[in-house]
Structure formats: structure tokens, C-alpha cells
N, C-alpha and C positions, 0 to 999 in steps of 0.2 A: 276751847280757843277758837278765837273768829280767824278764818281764815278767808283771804279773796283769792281764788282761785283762777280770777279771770286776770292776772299780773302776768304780762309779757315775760319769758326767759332772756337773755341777754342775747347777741347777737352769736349766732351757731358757731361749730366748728365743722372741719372735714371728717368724712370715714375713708378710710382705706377699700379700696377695692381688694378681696382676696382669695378674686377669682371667678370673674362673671357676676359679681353681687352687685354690680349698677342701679336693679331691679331693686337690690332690697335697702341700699342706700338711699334711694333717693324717696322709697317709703316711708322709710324712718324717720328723713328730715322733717317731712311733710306731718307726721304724728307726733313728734316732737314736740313742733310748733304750734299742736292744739294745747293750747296752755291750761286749761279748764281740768285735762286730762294727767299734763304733768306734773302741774303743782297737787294735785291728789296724790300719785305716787310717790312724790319726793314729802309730803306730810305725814307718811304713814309708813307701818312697817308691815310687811308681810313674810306669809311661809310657804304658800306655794310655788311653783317652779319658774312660771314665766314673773308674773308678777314680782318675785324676790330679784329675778336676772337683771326684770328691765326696770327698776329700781334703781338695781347696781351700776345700769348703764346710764342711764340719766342723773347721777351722781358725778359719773366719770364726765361726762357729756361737759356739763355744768361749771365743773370745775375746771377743766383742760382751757390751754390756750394752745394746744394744736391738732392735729387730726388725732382720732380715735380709732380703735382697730375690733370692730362690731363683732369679733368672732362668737363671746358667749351668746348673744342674740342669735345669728347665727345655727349655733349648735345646738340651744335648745329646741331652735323652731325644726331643725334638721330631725330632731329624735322624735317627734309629734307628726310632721309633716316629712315621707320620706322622699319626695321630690326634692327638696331643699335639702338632700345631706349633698350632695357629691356641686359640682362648680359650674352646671351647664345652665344656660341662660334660660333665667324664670319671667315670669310676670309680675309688673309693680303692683298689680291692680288683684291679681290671686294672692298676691304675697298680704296686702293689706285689709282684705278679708279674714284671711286664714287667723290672721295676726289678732286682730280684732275679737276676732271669734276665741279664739283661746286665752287670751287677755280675761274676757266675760266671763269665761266658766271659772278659771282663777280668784274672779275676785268674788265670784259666787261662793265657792269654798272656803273661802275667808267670816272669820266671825265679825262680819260687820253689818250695823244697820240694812233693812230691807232697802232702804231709798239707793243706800252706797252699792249693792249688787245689781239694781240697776242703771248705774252709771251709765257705761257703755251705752247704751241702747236707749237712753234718753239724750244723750250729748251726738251719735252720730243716724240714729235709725229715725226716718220718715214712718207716720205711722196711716197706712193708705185703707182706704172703704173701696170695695167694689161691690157694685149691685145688677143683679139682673134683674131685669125685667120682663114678662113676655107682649108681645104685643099683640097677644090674642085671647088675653083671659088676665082675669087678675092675680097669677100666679107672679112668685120672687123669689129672691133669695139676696145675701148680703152677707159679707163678711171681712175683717178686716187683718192686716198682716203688715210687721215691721219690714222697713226695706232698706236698708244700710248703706247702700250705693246706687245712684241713679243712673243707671245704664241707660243711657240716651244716644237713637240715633240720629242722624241730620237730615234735617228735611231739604227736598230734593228744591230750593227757592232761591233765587240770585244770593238775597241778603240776608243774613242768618244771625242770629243772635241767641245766646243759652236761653232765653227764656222760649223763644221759638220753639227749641228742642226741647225743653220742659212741657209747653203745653202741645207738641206732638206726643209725648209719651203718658201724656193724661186727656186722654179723648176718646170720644165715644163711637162705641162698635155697632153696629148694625148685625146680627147672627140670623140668618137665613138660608134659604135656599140648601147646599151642603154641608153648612155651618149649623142648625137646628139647633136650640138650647132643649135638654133633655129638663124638663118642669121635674119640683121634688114629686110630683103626681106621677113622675115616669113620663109623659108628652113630648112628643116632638115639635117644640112652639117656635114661632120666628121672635125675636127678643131683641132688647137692645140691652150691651154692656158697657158700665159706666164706672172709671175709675177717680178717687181723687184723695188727694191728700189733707187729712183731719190734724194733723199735726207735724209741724217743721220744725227739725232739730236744732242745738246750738253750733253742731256744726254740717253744712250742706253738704254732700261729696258728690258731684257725675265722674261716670266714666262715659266719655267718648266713645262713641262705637266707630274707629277712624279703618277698619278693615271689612273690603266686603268677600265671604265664603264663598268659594267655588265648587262646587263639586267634581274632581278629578284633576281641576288646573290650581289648586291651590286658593288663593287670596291674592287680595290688591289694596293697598291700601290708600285712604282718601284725605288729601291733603288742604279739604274744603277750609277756608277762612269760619271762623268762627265769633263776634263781636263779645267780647267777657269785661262787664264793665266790674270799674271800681268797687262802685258802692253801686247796689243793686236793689229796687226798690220795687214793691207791683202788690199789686192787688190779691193776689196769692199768699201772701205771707200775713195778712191780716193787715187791723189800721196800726201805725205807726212802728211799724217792723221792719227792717231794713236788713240786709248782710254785706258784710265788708270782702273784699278779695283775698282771702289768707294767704295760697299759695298754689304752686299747679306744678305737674309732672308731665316733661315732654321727652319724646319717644324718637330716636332718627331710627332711621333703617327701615327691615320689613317684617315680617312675620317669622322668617326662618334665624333672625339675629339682629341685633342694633344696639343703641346706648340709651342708657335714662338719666335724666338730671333732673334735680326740682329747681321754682323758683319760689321763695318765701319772706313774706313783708314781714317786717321785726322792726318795731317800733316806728312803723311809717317809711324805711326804708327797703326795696326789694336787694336781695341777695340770692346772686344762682349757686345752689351748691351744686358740684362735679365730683363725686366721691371725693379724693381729700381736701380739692380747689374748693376754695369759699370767694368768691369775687364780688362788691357789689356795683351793681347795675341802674339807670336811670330808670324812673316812671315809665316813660312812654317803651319805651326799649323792654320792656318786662312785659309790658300791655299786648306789645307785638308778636316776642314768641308766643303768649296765652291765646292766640288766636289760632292756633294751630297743637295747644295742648289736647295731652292725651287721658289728662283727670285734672280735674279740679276743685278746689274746695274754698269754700265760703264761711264764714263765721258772722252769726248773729250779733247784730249789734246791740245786745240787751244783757244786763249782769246777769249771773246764774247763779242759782241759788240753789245749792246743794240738798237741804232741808225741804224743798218744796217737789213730793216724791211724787206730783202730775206733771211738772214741770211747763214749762210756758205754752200753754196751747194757743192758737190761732182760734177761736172761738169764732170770733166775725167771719175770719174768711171760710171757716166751715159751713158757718149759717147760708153765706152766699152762693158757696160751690152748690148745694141742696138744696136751697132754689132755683139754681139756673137749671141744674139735671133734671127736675122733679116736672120742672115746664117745659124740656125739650122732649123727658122722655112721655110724658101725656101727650103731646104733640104728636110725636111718631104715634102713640097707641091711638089716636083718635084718627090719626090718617089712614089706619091701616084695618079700623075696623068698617068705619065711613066708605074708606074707597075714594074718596073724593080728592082731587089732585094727583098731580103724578106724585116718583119720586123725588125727582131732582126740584120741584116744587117745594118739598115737604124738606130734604136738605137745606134748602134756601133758605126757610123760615128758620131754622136752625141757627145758619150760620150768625142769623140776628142781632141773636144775642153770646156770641162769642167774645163780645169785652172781659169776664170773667175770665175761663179757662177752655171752655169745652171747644171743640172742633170738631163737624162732624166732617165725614167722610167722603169726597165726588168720588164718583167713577170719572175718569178721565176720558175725554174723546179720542179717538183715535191718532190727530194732528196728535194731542196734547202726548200720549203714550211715545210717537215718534221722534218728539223733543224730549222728552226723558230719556230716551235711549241714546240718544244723539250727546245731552249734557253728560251721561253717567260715562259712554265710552268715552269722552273729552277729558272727565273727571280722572278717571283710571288711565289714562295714555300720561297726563301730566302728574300723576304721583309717580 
């Protein structure tokens, strides 16, 4: 039977809070709403434990016209995960990990085609190359790993936009000085390290890094504007790829306690869920909390096809990322065996060709340090 997987579910209902589970309510909506994902569960039967649960619950989901009471979700993830048994305030962002991750192995132990146990991990995992280089010998290394969630932090710049924060978290290292790359020959070489991503998922997730770590005074959290457009469109994604806005999870409070709500577009319309509250909400007005979201997630504007077990690679913009690194990182190796130019010379030439993705790195001048300290303590006094 042909199925399309990529069919919108009907507009949501509430969950009940029952008991600090704000955090996993408003994960849920947000997983819910990857349709790709739920109409696969609700097509099929299964016997393992989570997999059977959250079947059952996305049945109840489905059918309800009023709030739902998540507690078998809940309790299975509670017996797997023992942080999650008792009712003290969790994380949306560990919960939807964990969640994820045990989903996989599920449906791994399921007698189903090879393409279907990789599900999971083709619809939300980024799949990234990093390679070193040294810049003293023609020594390397390279290898590649699934990334699930893009933990991104905010770059420290008036005007900020996720893709800013995307290609701050895909940019190239300079390793030197204390930093030495150990060569597979055993050497202590100066290198450059260069990440990028070979293939973007059907569906995108960041997490915000909105708190910064203290040591001994706790954290502060950072209430930086963020620009999250609609439809999102770059050179990154390959030619004619685009991702749509799905939905995002925002955070009040601080580190030691707070609330979580999602917000998620269902058939072109935004709706905030509030554990059992489902309200919905204007364009712009949804656009707005998103700019101070605490995750967010994007959905590829291309049909997925189940059957196709490589699943949609960016090929182009692969080709591109490794070209631009392959001439920035010769650049540094020839500067550095030359000798010739400085380095903030040799950075320059760099930043060139930064239409792609790559970013190298300044050292900041001392003024420049002083205004960072200056925006960051601004930053942390007004969250």
C-alpha cells in the first residue's frame, strides 16, 4: 500500500500536566507534529515497548477532541530513564533526545525492512565530515558522525539570525600553539580543523544555547533576539532546498525552574500549545515569541520517500562546502610553510570566500574584547 507520509495530522489537542511535565508536553507536541514520523506509527503495528506505547498514544491523540492525560508516555520513559520517574522539573531538549534515542532502538528490534530501522536517523540526524589537516606536513585525518540536534550558540553580533548561528557552529579551527593536533604518525603539528555538513535532514532541530555556565555562581540566561524566518532558504542546503518553519519550544524562567510551551503550524495555521490550553495565534505574533525560542525545528520542503534508503542528500552543496575548505585549508598550509604574510593577513584571505559557510576565526583586539565584555554584562543584567 502506497502511503504519503508527508500528510499533515489534524489540528492538535492538549496534554495534561501531571506534575512538572511542561518539559515533556511540549516535546511531544513538537514530535507529534513531525508527520513523516507519525503517520509511519499510526500505519503499522508493533511489539516493542515504547514503540507499542506511543502508537497507542497517537491513536488516542488523533482521535480525542479534548486534552489527553500522557501518563503511559510518561511511564514508560520513566522505567528506561530514571530521572523521568518522580515529577521534578526536566528538560524539553534531554527529554527529546532520550525519547528519540529509544524510539530507534525500538524500532530497530522490529522485523522491519533495513531502510524502516533507519528511520529515525534519516528524518532528524544531520550527517557532518570533519577533517584535519596539518599545516606542516601532508598528514590528515577525517571522519564522519550523525548529529541529531544542533546545539547552537549565539554569536556575540548586533543582528543575529539562525543561519548566523548555523554557520558559527560550522567553522573552521586554527589548532596550534596549546592546542597541537597529535598527527596519526604520533606529531605534535599545528592543523586546521574543518567541519561541515554532507547531508540535511527531513527534519532540522537547533537547540539554543540561551544559558551561559558559571563556575561557583551558577548560570545566566540570555534573552538575545534571534531572526527565525518562515521559509528558509541558503546555499547550505543544496540548489532548490528550502525548509519551512514547523514549530519551536519556548522556555520562561531560569535554570533552577520555569515553564515550557510549544508553538506549531498545522496546516498553515500557528497554535501555542500550554499543556492542556491549545489557543491559536497570528503569523507575526508566533514569528515573535520564535525569536527568543529555546529549540526549533524546520521541516524540509521536499516529499520523503520511505523506499529511498540514502535518502535526499545535498550533493551540490557538499561538492561546494569542499571546495571552499580544500582552498582555504591550502591557503593556511601554504601560509604557514611560506611564512610569507602575517596572520590576520592570511585570516583575511579567508574570510573571502565566506559566501558558502566557512568563518575563520580573528583574535579580537583589545578595544574589541572590552566591548564584548561590556555587550555580555548588558546582555546577562537584562535577562
Amino acid at each position: 500500500m502506497d502511503i504519503d507520509y508527508d500528510i499533515e495530522l489534524r489540528k492538535g489537542v492538549g496534554l495534561h500536566n501531571i506534575g512538572n511535565t511542561c518539559f515533556m508536553n511540549s516535546a511531544l507536541q513538537i514530535i507529534i507534529h513531525c508527520d513523516v514520523l507519525s503517520n509511519y506509527m499510526l500505519s503499522n503495528n508493533f511489539k516493542t515497548r515504547l514503540a507499542t506505547t506511543y502508537k497507542n498514544f497517537l491513536e488516542e491523540y488523533s482521535a480525542s477532541k479534548k486534552s489527553i492525560v500522557p501518563v503511559d508516555v510518561k511511564g514508560i520513559m520513566g522505567k528506561k530513564f530514571k530521572r523521568f520517574v518522580g515529577f521534578g522539573q526536566e528538560d524539553s531538549h534531554e527529554f527529546l533526545i532520550e525519547f528519540l534515542d529509544y524510539l530507534e532502538e525500538d524500532i530497530k528490534k522490529e522485523d522491519v525492512p533495513d531502510n524502516e530501522k533507519k528511520l529515525i536517523s534519516r528524518l532528524f540526524d544531520c550527517e557532518m565530515k570533519t577533517i584535519i589537516k596539518s599545516l606542516e606536513s601532508n598528514e590528515r585525518s577525517s571522519h564522519k558522525e550523525n548529529v541529531r540536534f544542533l546545539c547552537v550558540s549565539i554569536p556575540n553580533q548586533q543582528t543575529i539570525t539562525l543561519e548566523d548561528c548555523l554557520r558559527n557552529f560550522i567553522s573552521m579551527e586554527k589548532l596550534d600553539k596549546d592546542r597541537l593536533w597529535e598527527t596519526p604518525s604520533k606529531k605534535m603539528e599545528k592543523a586546521v580543523k574543518v567541519s561541515y555538513i554532507t547531508r540535511f535532514p527531513k527534519y532540522l532541530a537547533f537547540q539554543v544555547k540561551r544559558y551561559n555556565y558559571k563556575k561557583g555562581t551558577g548560570g545566566s540566561k540570555l534573552s538575545t533576539n534571534i531572526e527565525i524566518q518562515d521559509t528558509w532558504t541558503s546555499d547550505m542546503f543544496g540548489d532548490g532546498i528550502s525548509y519551512d518553519l514547523k514549530g519551536f519550544i519556548f522556555q520562561t524562567g531560569s535554570l533552577s525552574g520555569g515553564h515550557y510551551t510549544s508553538y506549531v503550524k498545522i496546516n498553515n495555521k500557528w497554535y501555542c500549545f500550554n499543556d492542556s490550553s491549545v489557543s491559536k495565534i497570528e503569523d507575526h505574533l508566533a514569528l515573535k515569541v520564535a525569536t527568543k525560542a529555546y529549540m526549533v525545528l524546520y521541516v524540509k520542503n521536499e516529499h520523503f520517500n520511505l523506499f529511498d534508503e540514502e535518502g535526499n542528500n545535498s550533493d551540490s552543496s557538499e561538492k561546494k562546502f569542499k571546495q571552499i575548505m580544500e582552498c582555504q585549508i591550502n591557503k593556511l598550509q601554504g601560509d604557514e610553510n611560506t611564512k610569507s604574510g602575517s596572520e590576520s593577513e592570511s585570516e583575511s584571505d579567508l574570510e573571502s570566500d565566506n559566501d558558502i559557510i566557512i568563518k575563520s576565526k580573528k583574535k579580537p583586539s583589545k578595544r574589541q574584547k572590552r566591548e564584548e565584555r561590556r555587550k555580555r554584562k548588558y546582555v546577562l543584567k537584562s535577562s
